[in-house]
C-alpha positions in Angstrom: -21.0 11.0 4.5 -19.5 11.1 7.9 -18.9 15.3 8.9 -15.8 14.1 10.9 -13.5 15.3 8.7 -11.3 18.7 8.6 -9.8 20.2 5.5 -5.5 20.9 5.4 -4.7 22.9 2.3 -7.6 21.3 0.4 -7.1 18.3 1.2 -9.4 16.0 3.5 -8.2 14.2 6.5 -9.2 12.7 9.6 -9.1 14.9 12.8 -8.0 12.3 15.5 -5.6 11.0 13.0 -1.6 11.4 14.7 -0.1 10.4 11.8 -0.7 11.1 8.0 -2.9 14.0 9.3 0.2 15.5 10.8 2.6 14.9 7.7 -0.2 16.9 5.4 -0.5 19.7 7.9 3.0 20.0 7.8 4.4 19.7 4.2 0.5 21.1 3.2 0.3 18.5 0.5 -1.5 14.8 0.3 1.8 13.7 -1.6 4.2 14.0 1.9 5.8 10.3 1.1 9.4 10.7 -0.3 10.0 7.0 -1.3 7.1 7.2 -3.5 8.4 10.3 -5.0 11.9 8.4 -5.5 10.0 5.0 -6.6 7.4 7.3 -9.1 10.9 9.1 -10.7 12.2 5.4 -10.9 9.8 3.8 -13.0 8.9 6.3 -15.0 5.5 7.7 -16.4 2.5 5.7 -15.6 1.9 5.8 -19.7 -1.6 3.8 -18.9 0.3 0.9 -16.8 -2.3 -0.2 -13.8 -1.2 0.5 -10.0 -3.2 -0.6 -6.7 -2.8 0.6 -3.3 -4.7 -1.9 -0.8 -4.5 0.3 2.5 -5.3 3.4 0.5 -6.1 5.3 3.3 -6.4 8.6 2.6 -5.0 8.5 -1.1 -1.5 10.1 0.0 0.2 7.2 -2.1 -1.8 6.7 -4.8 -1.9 10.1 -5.5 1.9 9.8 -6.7 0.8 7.3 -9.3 -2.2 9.5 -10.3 -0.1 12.5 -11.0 2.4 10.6 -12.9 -0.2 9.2 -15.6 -0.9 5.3 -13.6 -4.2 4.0 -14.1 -5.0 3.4 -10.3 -7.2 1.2 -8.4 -7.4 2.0 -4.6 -8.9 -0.2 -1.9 -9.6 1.3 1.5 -12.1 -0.8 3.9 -12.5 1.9 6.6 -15.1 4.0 5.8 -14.3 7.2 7.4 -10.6 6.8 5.7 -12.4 5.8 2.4 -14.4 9.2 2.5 -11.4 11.2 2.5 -10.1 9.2 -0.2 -12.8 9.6 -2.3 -13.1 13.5 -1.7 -9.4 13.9 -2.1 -8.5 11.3 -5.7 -12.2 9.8 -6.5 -12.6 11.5 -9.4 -9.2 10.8 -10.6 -9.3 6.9 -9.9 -11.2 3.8 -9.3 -12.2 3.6 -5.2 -13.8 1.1 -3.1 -14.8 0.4 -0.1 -13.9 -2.8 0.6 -11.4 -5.0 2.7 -9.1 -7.3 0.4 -8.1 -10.5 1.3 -8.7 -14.5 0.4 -12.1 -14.5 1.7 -11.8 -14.3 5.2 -15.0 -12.8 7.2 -13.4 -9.6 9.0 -14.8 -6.6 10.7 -13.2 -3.1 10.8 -11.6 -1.3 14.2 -13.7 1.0 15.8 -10.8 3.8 16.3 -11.3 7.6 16.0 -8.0 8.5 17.6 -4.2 7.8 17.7 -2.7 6.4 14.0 -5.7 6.2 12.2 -3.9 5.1 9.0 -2.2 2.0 11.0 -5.7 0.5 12.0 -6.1 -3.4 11.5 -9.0 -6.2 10.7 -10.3 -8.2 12.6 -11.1 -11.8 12.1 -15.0 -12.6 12.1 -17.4 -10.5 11.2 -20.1 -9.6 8.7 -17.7 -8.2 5.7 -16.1 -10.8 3.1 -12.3 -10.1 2.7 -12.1 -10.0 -1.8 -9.5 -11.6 -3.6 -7.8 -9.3 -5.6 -8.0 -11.2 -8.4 -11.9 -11.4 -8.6 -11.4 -7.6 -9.4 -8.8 -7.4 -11.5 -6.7 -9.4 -13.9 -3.5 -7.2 -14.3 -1.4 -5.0 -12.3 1.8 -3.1 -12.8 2.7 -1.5 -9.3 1.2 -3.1 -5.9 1.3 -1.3 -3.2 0.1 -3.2 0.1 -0.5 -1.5 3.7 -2.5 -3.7 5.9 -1.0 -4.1 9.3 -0.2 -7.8 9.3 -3.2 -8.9 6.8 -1.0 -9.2 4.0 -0.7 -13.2 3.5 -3.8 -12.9 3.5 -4.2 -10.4 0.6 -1.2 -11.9 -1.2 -3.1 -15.1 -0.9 -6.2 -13.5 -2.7 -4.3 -12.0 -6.0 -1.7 -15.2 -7.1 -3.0 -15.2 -10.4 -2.4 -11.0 -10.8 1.5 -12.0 -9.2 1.8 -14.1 -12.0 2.0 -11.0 -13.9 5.1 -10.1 -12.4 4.0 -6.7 -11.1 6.3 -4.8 -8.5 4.9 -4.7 -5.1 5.8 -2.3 -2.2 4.6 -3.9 1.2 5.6 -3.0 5.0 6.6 -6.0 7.2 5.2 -5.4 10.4 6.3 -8.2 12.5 3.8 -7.2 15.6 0.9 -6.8 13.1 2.0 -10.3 11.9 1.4 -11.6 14.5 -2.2 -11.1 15.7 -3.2 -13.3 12.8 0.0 -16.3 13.4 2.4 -15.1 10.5 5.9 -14.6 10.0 7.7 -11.9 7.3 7.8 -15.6 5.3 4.3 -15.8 4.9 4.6 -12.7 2.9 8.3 -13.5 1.3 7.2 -17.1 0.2 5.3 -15.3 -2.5 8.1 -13.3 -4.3 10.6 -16.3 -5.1 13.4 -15.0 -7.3 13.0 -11.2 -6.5 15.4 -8.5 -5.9 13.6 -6.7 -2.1 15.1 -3.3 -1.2 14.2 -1.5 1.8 12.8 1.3 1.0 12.0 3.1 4.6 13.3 1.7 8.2 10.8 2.2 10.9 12.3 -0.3 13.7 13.7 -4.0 13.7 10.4 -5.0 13.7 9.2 -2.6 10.8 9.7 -1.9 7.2 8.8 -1.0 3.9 10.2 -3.6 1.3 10.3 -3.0 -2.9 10.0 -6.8 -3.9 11.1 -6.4 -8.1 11.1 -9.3 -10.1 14.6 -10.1 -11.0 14.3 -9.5 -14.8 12.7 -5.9 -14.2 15.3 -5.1 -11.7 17.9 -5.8 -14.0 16.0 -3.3 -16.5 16.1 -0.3 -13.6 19.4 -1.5 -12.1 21.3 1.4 -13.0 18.7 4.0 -11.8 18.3 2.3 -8.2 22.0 2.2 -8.0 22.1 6.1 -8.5 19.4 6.5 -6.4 19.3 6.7 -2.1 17.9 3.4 -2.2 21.4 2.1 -3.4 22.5 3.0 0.7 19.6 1.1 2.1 19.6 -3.0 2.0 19.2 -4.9 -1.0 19.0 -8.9 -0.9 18.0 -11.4 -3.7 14.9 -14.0 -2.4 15.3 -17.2 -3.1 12.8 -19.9 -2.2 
């Protein structure tokens, strides 16, 4: 394994890293993400149900799903990222190493500094992008991070979206762009769902919970109560 790592309280992170690196240092835990906290609290204990974080990262999401009893699946395709993932939550769930996609050929960013966690693909290259649902036939909870690559991975798993699994995904319009899509390239997908904003970067940026509309009638009352009830809500319709 790569030695470029540094420890924060236990838990391992990336040293040129401005970003989640920072958040652990300061809060001095891997689980520094408040809308997961509120989004975990929502929906309860995991119980067995499956969750999958593609942009793992780290594990600083998927470690709220671990704690709460989730059966977790988490997908990181940066190796020095997927180290730390594997030494902080690798014996707690099931890693790998690989970009996910709808088999595109893409190759990872050679970045040691700056946001590590917001690197991108690129297009052409030696590594096979996997569809989802080569790996797995069921999911729960989705969460996607993948700086404009998320058609793409949406493209990969239609047959695990038939499930009707809630998916938390960031719009990044700029990110969107370097690959020729729209936030409708990822919207098309969710047809008939309830999406509340969840966390407000810029105009450009944002972290959407896209709900199927029969499951968001069956947590209706506890989002209501919740911060989220101050943030924007809107019903897709395609």
């Amino acid at each position: 394994m790569n030695d470029e790592k540094i420890i924060i309280n236990g838990i391992y992170c990336l040293p040129g890293d401005s970003d989640i690196t920072n958040h652990v240092r300061s809060c001095g835990s891997l689980k520094w993400d408040i809308p997961f906290e509120l989004i975990t609290k929502i929906l309860g204990p995991g119980n067995g149900r499956v969750m999958v974080d593609i942009g793992a990262y780290i594990g600083d999401s998927v470690k709220w799903f671990i704690d709460d009893g989730w059966k977790c699946h988490a997908f990181e395709p940066q190796k020095d990222a997927y180290e730390c993932l594997v030494l902080n939550v690798g014996q707690e769930c099931s890693t790998y190493n690989i970009p996910i996609g709808s088999n595109q050929q893409v190759e990872t960013i050679k970045q040691t500094t700056g946001n590590l966690g917001g690197r991108s693909l690129d297009l052409g290259g030696e590594l096979t992008a996997v569809p989802l649902d080569s790996i797995i036939e069921k999911a729960d909870f989705i969460k996607i991070d993948a700086e404009g690559f998320e058609p793409f991975i949406l493209d990969g798993c239609k047959n695990i979206l038939e499930t009707k699994p809630i998916v938390a995904i960031e719009i990044n319009h700029v990110g969107l762009s370097k690959y020729g899509f729209t936030e409708n390239d990822i919207l098309k997908h969710f047809n008939n769902h309830i999406a509340i904003e969840v966390y407000f970067y810029a105009d450009y940026q944002y972290d959407l919970l896209l709900i199927p509309i029969d499951k968001y009638r069956e947590y209706k009352d506890l989002f209501i109560k919740h911060p989220f009830s101050s943030l924007k809500i809107r019903h897709i319709k395609i």
